[in-house]
Structure formats: structure tokens, C-alpha cells
Chimera marker file (.cmm) of the C-alpha trace (Angstrom):
<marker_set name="trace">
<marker id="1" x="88.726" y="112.789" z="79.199" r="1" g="1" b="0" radius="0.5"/>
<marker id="2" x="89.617" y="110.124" z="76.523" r="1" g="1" b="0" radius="0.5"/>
<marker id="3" x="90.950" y="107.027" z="76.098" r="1" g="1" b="0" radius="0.5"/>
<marker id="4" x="94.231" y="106.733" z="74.312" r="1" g="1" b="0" radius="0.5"/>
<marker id="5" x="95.388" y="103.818" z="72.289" r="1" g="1" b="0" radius="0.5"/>
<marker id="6" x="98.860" y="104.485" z="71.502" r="1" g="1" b="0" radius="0.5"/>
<marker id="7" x="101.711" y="101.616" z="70.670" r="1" g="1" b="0" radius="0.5"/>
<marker id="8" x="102.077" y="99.400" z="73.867" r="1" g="1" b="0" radius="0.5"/>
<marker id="9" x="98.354" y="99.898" z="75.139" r="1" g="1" b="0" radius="0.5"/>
<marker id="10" x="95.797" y="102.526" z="76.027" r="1" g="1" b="0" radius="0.5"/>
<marker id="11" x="95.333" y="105.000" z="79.069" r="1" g="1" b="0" radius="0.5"/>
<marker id="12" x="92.839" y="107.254" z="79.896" r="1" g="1" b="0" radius="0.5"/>
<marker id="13" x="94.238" y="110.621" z="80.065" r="1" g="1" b="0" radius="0.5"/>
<marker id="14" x="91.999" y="114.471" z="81.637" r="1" g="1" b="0" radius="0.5"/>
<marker id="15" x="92.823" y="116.496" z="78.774" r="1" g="1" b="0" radius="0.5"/>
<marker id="16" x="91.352" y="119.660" z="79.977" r="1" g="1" b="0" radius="0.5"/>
<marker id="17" x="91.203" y="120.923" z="83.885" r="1" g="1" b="0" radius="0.5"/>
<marker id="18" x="87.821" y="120.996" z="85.193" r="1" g="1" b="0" radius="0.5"/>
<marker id="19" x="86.556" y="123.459" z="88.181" r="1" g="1" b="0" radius="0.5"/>
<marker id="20" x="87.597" y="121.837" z="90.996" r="1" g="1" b="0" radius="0.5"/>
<marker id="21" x="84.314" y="120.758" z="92.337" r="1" g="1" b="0" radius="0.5"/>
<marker id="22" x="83.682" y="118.477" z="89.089" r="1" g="1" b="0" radius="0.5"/>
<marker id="23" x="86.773" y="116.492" z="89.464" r="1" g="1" b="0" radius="0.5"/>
<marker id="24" x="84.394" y="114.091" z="91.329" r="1" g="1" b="0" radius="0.5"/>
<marker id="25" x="82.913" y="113.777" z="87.700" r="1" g="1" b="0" radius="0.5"/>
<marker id="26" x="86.398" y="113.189" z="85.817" r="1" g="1" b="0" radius="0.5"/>
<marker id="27" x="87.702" y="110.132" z="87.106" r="1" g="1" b="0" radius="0.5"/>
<marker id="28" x="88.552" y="106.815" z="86.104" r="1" g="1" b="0" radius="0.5"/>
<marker id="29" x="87.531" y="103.367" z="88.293" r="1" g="1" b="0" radius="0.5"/>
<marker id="30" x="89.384" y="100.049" z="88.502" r="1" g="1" b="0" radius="0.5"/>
<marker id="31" x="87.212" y="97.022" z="89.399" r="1" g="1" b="0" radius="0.5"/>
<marker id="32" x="88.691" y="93.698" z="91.448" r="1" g="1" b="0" radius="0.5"/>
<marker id="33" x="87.456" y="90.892" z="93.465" r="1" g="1" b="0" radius="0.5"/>
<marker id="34" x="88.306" y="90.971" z="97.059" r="1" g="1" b="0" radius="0.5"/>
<marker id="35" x="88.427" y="87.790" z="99.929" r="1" g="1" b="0" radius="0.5"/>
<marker id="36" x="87.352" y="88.609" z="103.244" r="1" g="1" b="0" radius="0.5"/>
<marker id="37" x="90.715" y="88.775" z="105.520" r="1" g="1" b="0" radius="0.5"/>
<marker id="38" x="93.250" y="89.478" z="102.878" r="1" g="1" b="0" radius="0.5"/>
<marker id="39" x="95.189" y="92.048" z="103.166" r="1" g="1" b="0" radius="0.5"/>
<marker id="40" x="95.734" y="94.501" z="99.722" r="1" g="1" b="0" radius="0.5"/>
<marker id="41" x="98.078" y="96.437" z="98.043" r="1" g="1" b="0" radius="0.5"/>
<marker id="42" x="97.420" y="98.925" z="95.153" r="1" g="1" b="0" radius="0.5"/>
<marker id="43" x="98.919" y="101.294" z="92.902" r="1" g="1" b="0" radius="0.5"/>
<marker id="44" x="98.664" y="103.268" z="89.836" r="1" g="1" b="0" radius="0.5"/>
<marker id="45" x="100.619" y="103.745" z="87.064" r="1" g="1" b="0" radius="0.5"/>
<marker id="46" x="100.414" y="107.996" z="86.672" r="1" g="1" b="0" radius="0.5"/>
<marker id="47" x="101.672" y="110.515" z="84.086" r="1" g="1" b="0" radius="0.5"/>
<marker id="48" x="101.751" y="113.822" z="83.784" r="1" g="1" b="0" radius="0.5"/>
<marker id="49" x="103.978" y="116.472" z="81.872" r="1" g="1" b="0" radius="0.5"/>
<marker id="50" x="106.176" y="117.001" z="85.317" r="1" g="1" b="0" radius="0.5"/>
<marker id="51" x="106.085" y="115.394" z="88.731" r="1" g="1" b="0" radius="0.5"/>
<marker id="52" x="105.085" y="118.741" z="90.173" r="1" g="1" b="0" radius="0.5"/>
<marker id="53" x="101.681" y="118.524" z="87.759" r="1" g="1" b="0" radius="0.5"/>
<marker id="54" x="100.871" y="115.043" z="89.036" r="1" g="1" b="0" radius="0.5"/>
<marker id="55" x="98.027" y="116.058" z="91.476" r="1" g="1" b="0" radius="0.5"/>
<marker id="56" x="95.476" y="113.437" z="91.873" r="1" g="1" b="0" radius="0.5"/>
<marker id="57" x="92.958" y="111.848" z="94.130" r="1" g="1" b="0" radius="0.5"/>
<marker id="58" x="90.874" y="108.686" z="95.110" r="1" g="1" b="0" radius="0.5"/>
<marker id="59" x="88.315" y="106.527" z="96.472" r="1" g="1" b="0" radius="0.5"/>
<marker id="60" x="88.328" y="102.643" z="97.163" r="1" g="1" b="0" radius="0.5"/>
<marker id="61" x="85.525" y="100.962" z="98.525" r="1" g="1" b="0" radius="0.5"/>
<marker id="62" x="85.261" y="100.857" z="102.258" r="1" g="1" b="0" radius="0.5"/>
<marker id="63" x="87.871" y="103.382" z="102.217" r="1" g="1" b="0" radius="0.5"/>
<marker id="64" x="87.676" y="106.039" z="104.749" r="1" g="1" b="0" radius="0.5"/>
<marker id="65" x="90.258" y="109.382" z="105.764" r="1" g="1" b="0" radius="0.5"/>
<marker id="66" x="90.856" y="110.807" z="109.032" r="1" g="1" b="0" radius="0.5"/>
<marker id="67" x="88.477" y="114.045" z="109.501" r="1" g="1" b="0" radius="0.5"/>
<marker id="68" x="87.329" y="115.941" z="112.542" r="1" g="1" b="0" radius="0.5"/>
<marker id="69" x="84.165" y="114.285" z="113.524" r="1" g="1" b="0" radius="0.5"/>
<marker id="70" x="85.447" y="111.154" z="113.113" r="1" g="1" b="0" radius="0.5"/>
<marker id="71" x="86.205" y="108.944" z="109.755" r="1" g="1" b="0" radius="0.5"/>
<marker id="72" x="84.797" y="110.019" z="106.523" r="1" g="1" b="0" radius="0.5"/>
<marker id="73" x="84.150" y="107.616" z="103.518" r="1" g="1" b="0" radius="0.5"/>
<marker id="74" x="86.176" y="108.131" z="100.537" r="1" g="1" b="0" radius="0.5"/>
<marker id="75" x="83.818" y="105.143" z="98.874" r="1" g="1" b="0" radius="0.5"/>
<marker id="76" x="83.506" y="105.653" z="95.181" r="1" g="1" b="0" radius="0.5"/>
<marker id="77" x="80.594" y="108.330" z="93.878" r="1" g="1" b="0" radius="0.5"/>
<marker id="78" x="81.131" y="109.998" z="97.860" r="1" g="1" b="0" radius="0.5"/>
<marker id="79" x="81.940" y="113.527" z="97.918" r="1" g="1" b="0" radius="0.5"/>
<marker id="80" x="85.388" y="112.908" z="99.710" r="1" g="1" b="0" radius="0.5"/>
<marker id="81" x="88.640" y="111.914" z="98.555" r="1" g="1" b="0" radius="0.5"/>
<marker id="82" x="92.324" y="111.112" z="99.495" r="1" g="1" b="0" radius="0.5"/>
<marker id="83" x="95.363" y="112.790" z="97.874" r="1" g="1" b="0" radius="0.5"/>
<marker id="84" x="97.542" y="110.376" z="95.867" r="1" g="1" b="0" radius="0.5"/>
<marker id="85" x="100.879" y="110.448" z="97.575" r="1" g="1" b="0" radius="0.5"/>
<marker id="86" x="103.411" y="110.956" z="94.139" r="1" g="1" b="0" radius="0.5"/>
<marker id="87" x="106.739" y="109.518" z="95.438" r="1" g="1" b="0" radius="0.5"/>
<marker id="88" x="110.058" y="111.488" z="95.317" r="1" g="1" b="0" radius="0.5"/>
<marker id="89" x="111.515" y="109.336" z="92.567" r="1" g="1" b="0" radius="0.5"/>
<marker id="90" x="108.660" y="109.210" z="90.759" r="1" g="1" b="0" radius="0.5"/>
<marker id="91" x="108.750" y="110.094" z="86.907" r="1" g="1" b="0" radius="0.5"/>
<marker id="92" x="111.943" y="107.620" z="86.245" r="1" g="1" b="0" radius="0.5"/>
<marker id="93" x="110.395" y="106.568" z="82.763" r="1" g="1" b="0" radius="0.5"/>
<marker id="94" x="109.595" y="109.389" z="80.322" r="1" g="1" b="0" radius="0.5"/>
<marker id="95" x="107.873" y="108.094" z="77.114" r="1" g="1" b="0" radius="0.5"/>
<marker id="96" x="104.761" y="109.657" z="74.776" r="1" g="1" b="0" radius="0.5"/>
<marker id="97" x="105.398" y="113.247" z="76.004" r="1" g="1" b="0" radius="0.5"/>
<marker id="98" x="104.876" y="112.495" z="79.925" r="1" g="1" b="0" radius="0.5"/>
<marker id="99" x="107.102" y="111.084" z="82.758" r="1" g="1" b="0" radius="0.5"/>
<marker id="100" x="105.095" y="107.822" z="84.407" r="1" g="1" b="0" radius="0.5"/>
<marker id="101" x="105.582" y="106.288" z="87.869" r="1" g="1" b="0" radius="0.5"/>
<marker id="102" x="104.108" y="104.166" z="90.265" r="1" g="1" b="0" radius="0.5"/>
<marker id="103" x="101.888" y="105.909" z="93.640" r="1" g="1" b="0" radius="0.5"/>
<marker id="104" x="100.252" y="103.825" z="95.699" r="1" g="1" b="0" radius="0.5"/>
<marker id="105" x="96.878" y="104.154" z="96.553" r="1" g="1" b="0" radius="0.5"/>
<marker id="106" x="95.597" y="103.168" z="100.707" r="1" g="1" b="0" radius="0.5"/>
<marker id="107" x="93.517" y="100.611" z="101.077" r="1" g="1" b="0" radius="0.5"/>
<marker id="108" x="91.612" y="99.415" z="104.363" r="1" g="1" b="0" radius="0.5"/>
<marker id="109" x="93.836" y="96.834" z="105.826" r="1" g="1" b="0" radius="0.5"/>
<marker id="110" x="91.403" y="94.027" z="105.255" r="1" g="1" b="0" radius="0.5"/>
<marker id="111" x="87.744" y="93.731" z="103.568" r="1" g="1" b="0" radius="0.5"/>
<marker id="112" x="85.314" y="91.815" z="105.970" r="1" g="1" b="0" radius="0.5"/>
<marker id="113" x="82.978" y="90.357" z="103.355" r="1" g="1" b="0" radius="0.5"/>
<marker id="114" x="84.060" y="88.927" z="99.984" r="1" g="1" b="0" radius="0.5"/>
<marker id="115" x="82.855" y="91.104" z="96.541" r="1" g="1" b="0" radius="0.5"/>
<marker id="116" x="83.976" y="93.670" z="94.117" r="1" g="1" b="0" radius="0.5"/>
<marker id="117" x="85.897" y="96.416" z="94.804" r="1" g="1" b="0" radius="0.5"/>
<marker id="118" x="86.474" y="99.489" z="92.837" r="1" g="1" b="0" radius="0.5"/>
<marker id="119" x="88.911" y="101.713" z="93.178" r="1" g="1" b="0" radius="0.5"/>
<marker id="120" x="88.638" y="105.557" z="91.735" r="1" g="1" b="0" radius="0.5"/>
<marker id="121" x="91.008" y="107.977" z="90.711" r="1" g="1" b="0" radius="0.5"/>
<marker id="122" x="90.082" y="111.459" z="90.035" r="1" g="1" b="0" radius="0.5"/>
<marker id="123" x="91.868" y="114.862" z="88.854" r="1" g="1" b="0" radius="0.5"/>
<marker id="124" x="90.610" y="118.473" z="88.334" r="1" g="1" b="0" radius="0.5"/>
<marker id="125" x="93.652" y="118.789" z="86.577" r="1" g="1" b="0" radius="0.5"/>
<marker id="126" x="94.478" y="118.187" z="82.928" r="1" g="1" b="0" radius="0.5"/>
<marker id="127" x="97.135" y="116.394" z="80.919" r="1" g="1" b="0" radius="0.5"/>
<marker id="128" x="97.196" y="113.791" z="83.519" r="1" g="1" b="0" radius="0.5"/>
<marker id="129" x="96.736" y="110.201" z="82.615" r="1" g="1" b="0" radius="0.5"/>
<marker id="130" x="96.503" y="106.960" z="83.939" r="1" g="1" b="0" radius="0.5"/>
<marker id="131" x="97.874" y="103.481" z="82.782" r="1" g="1" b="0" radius="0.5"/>
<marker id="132" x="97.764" y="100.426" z="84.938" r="1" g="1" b="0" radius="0.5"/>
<marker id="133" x="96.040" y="100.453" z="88.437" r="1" g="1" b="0" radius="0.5"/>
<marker id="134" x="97.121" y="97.234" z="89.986" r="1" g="1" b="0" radius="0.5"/>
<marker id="135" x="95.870" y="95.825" z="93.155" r="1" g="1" b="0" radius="0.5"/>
<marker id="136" x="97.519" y="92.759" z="95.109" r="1" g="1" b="0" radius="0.5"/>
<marker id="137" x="97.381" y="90.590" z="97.718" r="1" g="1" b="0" radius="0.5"/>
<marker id="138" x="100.993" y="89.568" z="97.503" r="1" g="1" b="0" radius="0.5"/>
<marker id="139" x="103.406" y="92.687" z="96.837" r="1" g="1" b="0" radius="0.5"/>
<marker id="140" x="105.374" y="93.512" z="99.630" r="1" g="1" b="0" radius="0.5"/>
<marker id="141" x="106.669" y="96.223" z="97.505" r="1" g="1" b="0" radius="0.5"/>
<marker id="142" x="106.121" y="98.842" z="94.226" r="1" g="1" b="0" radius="0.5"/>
<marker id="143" x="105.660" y="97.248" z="90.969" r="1" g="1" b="0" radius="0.5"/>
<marker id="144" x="109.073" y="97.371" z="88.689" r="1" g="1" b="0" radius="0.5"/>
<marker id="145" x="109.704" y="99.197" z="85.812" r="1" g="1" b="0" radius="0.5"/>
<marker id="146" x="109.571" y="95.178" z="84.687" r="1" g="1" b="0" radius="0.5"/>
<marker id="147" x="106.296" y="94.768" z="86.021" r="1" g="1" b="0" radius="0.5"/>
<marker id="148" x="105.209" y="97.774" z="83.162" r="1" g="1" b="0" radius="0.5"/>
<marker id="149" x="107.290" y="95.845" z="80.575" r="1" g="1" b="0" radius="0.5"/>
<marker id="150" x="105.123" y="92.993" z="81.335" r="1" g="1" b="0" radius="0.5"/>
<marker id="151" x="101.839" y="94.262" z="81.374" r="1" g="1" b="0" radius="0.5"/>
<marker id="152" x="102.260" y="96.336" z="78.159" r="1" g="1" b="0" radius="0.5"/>
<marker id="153" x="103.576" y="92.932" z="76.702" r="1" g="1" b="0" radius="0.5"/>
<marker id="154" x="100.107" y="91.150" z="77.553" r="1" g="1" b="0" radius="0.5"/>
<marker id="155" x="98.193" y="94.072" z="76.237" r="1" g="1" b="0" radius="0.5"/>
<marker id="156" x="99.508" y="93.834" z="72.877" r="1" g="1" b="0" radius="0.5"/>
<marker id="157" x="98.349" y="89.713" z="72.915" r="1" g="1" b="0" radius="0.5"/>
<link id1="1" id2="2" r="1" g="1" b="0" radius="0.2"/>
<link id1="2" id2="3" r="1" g="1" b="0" radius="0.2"/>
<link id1="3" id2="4" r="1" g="1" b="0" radius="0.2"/>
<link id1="4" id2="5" r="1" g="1" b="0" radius="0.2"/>
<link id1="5" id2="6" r="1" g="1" b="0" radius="0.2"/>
<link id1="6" id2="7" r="1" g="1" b="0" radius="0.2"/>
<link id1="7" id2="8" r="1" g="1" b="0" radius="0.2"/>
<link id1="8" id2="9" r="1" g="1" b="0" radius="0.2"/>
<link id1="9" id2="10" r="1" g="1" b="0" radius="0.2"/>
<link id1="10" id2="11" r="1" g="1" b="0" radius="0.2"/>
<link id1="11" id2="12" r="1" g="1" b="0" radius="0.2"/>
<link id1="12" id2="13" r="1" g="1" b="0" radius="0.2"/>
<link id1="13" id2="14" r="1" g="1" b="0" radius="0.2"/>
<link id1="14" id2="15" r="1" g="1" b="0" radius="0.2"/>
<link id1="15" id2="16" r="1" g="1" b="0" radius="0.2"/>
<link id1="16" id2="17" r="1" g="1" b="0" radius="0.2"/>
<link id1="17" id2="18" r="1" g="1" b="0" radius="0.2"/>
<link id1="18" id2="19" r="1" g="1" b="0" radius="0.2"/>
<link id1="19" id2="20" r="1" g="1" b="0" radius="0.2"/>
<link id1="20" id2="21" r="1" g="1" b="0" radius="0.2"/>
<link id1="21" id2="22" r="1" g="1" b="0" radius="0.2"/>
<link id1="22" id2="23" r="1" g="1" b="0" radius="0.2"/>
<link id1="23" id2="24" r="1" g="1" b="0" radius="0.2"/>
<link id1="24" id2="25" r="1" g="1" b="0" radius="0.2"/>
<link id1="25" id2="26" r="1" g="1" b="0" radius="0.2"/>
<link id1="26" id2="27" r="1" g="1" b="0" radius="0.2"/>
<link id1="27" id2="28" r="1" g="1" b="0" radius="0.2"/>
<link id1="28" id2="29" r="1" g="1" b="0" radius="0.2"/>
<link id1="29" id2="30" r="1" g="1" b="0" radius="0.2"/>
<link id1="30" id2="31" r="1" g="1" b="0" radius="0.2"/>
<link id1="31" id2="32" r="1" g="1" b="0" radius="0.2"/>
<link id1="32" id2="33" r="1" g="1" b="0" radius="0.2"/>
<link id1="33" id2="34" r="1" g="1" b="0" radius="0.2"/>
<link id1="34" id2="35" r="1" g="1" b="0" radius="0.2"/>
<link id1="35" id2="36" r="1" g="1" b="0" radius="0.2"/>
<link id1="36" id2="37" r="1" g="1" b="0" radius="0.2"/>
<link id1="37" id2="38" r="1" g="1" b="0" radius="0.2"/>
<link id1="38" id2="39" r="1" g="1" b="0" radius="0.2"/>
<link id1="39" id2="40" r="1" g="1" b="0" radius="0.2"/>
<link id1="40" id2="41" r="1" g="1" b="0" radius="0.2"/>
<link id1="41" id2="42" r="1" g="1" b="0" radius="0.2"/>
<link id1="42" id2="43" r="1" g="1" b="0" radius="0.2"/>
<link id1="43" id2="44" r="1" g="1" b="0" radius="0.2"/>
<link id1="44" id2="45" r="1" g="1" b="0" radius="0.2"/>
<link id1="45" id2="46" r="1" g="1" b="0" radius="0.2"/>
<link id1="46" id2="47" r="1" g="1" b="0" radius="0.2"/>
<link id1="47" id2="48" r="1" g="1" b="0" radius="0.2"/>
<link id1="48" id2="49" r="1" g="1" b="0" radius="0.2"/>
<link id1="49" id2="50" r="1" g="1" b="0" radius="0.2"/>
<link id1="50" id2="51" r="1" g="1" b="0" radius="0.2"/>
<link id1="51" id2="52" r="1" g="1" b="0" radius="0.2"/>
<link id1="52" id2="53" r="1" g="1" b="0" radius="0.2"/>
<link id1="53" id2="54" r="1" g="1" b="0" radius="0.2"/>
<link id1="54" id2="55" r="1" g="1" b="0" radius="0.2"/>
<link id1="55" id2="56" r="1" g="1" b="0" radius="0.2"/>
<link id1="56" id2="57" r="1" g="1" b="0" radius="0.2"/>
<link id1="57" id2="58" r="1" g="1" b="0" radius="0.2"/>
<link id1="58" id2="59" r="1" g="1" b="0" radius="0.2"/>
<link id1="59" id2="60" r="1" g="1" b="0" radius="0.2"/>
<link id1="60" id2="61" r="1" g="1" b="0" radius="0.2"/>
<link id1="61" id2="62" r="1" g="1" b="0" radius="0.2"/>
<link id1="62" id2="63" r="1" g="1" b="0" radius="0.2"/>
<link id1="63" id2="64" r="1" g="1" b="0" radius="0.2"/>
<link id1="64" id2="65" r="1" g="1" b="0" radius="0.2"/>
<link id1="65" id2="66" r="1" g="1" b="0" radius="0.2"/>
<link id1="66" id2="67" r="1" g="1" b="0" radius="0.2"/>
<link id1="67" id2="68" r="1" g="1" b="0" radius="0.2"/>
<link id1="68" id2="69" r="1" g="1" b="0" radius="0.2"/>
<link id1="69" id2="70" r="1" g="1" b="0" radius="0.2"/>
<link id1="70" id2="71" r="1" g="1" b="0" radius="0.2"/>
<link id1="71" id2="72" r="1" g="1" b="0" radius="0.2"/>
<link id1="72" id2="73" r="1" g="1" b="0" radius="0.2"/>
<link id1="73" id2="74" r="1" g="1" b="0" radius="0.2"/>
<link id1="74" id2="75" r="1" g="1" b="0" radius="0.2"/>
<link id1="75" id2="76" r="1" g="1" b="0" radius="0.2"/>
<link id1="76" id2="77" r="1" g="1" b="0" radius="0.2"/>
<link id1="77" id2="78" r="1" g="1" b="0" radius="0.2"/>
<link id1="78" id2="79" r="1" g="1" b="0" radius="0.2"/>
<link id1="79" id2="80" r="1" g="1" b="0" radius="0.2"/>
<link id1="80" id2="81" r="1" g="1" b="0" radius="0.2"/>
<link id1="81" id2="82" r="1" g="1" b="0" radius="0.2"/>
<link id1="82" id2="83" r="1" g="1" b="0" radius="0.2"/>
<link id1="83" id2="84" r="1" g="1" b="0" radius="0.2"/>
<link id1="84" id2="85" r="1" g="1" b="0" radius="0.2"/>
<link id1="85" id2="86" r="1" g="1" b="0" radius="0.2"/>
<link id1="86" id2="87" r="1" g="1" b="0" radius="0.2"/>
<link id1="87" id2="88" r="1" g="1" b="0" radius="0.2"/>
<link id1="88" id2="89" r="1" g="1" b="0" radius="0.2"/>
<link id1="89" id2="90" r="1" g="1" b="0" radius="0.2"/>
<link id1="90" id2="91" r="1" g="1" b="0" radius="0.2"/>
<link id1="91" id2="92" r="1" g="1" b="0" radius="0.2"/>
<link id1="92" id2="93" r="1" g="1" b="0" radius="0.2"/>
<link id1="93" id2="94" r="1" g="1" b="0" radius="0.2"/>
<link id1="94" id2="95" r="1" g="1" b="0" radius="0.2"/>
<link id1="95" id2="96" r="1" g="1" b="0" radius="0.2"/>
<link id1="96" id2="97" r="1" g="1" b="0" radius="0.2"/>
<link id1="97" id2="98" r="1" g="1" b="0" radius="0.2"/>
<link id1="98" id2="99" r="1" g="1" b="0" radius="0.2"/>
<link id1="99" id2="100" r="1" g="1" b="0" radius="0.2"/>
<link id1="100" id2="101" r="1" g="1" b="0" radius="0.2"/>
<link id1="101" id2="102" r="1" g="1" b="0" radius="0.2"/>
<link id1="102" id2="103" r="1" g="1" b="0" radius="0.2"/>
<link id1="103" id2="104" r="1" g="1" b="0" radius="0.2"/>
<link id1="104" id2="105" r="1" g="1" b="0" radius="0.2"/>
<link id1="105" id2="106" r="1" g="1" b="0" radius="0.2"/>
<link id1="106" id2="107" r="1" g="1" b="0" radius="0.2"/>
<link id1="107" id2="108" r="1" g="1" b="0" radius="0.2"/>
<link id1="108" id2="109" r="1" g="1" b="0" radius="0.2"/>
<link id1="109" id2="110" r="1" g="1" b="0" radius="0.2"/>
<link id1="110" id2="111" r="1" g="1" b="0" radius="0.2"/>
<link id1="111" id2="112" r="1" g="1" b="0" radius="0.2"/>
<link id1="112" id2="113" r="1" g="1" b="0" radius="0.2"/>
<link id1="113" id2="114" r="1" g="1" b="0" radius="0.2"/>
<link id1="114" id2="115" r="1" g="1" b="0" radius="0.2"/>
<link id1="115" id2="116" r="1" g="1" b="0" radius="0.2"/>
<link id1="116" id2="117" r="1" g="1" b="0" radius="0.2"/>
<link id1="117" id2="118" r="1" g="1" b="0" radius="0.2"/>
<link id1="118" id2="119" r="1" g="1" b="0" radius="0.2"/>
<link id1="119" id2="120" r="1" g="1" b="0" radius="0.2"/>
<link id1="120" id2="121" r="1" g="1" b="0" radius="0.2"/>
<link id1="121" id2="122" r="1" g="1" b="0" radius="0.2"/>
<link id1="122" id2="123" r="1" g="1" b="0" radius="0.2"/>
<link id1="123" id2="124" r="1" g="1" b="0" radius="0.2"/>
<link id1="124" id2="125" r="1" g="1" b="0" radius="0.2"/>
<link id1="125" id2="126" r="1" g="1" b="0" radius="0.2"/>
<link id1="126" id2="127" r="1" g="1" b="0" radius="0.2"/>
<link id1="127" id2="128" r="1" g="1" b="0" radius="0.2"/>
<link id1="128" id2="129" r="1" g="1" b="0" radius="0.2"/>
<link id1="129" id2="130" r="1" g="1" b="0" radius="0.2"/>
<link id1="130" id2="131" r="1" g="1" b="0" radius="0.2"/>
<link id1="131" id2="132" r="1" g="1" b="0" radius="0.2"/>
<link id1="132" id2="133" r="1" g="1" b="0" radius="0.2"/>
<link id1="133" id2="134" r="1" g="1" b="0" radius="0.2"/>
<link id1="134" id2="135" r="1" g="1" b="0" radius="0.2"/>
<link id1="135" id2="136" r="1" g="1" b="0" radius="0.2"/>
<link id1="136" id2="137" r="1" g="1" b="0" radius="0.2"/>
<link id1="137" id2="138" r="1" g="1" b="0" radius="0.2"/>
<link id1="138" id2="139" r="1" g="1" b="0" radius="0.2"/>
<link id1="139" id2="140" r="1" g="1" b="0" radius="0.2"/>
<link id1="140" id2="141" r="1" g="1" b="0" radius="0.2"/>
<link id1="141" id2="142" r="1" g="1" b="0" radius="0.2"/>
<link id1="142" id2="143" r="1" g="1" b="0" radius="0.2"/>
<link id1="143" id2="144" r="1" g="1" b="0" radius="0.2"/>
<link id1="144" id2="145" r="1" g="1" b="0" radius="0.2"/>
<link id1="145" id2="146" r="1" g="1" b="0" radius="0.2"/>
<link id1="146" id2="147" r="1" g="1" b="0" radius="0.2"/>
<link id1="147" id2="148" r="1" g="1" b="0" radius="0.2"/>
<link id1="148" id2="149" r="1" g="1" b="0" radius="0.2"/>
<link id1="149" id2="150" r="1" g="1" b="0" radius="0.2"/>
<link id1="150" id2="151" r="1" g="1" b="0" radius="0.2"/>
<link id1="151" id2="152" r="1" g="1" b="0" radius="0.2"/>
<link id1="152" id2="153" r="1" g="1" b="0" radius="0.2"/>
<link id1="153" id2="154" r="1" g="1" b="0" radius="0.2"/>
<link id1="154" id2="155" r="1" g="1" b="0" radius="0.2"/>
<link id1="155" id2="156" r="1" g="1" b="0" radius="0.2"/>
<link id1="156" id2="157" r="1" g="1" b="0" radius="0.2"/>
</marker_set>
């Protein structure tokens, strides 16, 4: 995994698949500061060569997935993980080799105590890569194709 720095900002990008038990080791983690009772929205900002190659996962803190037994922690460094749900139009912007679109990532529906957050993403698969994660309070909806526009326009300040 690397960094890439290419005009209008960086992304980290898997260049390489991994076996799939180390894709709990090739990630990488957002950070944001949540209030107790609010209710958040996230998504990332994805790439791959195809939609169909888009296969990722992640964790967000006091996330959890449905499992027999009961609930299972998908907390960041845990050994479970959700699938990133890549939406039918996804891939409408093609640009640097890849097609890029928003997914959104689950989130409980409120935190009870205030504090950072993180939120992982993980792959065991490479030529993936991974632009913005954005997390909100506010959205009622995906980010734009503007909201991109505007965030690589403040990267480049």
C-alpha cells in the first residue's frame, strides 16, 4: 500500500492483493470527533479499475454486524468486518486509470459518550484505492460529484 500524490490530491491505493486473512493488516483509518446523541453519516470516496473489482470492507468504532450468537464488533484492529455496499451507479467519474464513487459506510445510529472515532477500511484486494472518507452529522444524502470538486479544491490550498 502507498500513498499517491497525483494532481488534485493524494489517496492511498492496495497495490498488490494480500492473502485474505492479512487484509485486516492493509487498511486505511479515518479519524473524527463524535457528540454523544448525534446521529452520523459516512462515506468513502472508492476506486478501482471496474465496479465489479471494488470489494472492500470496514470497521467504525462501536460498530457491530449481525452474527449468530448475537452482535459482533467490527471496532477497528477486531478480527470482524462489514462489506462495503458499492452502489449500482457507482463508478460515474473515471479519472487516473480508475472509475471513483461514493459507498457509504454504517455507522451505529448514535455514539453515547463524546470522543474520537475512527473509521477503517480494508481490502485483500489490489488496485483499489481510497480518496475522501467523509463523515457527517448533517447529510441526508450522498456527497455530489460537487462535493469531490470541492474537496480536491481545498487540498490543493
Amino acid at each position: 500500500m502507498q500513498i499517491r500524490r497525483p494532481q488534485g490530491g493524494s489517496y492511498w491505493v492496495s497495490e498488490s492483493s494480500v492473502r485474505p486473512e492479512l487484509a485486516l493488516q492493509n487498511f486505511v483509518e479515518g479519524d473524527f470527533i463524535a457528540k454523544p446523541g448525534v446521529r452520523y453519516r459516512a462515506w468513502a470516496y472508492v476506486g478501482g479499475r471496474t465496479r465489479g473489482d471494488v470489494v472492500m470492507f470496514y470497521q467504525a468504532s462501536e460498530g457491530v454486524v449481525p452474527q449468530d450468537g448475537g452482535p459482533q464488533s467490527i471496532a477497528p484492529g477486531q478480527s470482524n468486518a462489514a462489506k462495503l455496499v458499492i452502489p449500482p451507479d457507482f463508478g460515474r467519474r473515471s479519472e487516473m486509470g480508475m472509475v471513483w464513487g461514493w459507498a457509504e459506510i454504517s455507522l451505529p445510529e448514535v455514539f453515547k459518550s463524546p470522543g474520537i472515532r475512527s473509521i477503517r477500511l480494508l481490502t485483500d484486494r489490489g488496485d483499489l484505492a481510497v480518496r475522501y472518507i467523509l463523515v457527517s452529522p448533517n447529510a441526508t444524502q450522498e456527497p455530489s460529484q460537487d462535493t469531490v470538486l470541492e474537496l480536491e479544491t481545498s487540498s490543493e490550498n
